[in-house]
C-alpha positions, 0 to 999 in steps of 0.5 A: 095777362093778354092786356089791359085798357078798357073793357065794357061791362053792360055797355059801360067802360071800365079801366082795370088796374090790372085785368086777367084773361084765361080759359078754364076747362068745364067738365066733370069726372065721374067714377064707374063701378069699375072704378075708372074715371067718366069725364063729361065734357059740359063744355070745352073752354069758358073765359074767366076775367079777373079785375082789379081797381086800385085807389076808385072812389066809392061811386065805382065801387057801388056800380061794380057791386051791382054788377055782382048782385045781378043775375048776369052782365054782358061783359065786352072785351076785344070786340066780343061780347061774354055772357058772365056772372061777376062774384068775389068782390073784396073792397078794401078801404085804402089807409087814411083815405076816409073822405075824398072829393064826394067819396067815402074814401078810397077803394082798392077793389077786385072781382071775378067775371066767368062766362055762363 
């Protein structure tokens, strides 16, 4: 984990409970006729971000499944900008937590941003 505090997703400020940082290689291995591995390089190093939110109200959630459903989100995080697509997002409806404040109760929640 290298950090936590806000991050900026299409220029809106987000704090994560808990927000991971990695690097993942994008290449393919192919076999020869020989039987040998061709590995093609799409591209070094791309960033994957993993978010977590724990105990949002509903509102957050709605705006964090809309960044899932589009197409891409700029994502901000040291001062850099990343062009990702969000997937996997897995709410979880807190225990007895079905109405506060004018939410429809308490979400844990957490999502995947890869860069493009």
């Amino acid at each position: 984990m290298l950090g936590s505090g806000y991050i900026k997703i299409n220029n809106n400020e987000h704090t994560p409970s808990t927000f991971n940082y990695a690097l993942q290689p994008d290449e393919k291995i192919f076999k020869s006729a020989a039987g040998t591995d061709l590995v093609n390089i799409v591209r070094l190093d791309k960033h994957v971000f993993t978010m977590t939110w724990e105990g949002i109200e509903s509102d957050l959630v709605d705006e964090i499944e809309g960044y899932c459903t589009s197409p891409t989100v700029t994502l901000t995080y040291r001062s850099n900008d990343y062009i990702c697509r969000m997937r996997g997002l897995a709410p979880q409806l807190l225990n007895k937590a079905y109405k506060f404040r004018r939410s429809d109760g308490l979400w844990n929640i957490s999502v995947t941003a890869t860069e493009l």
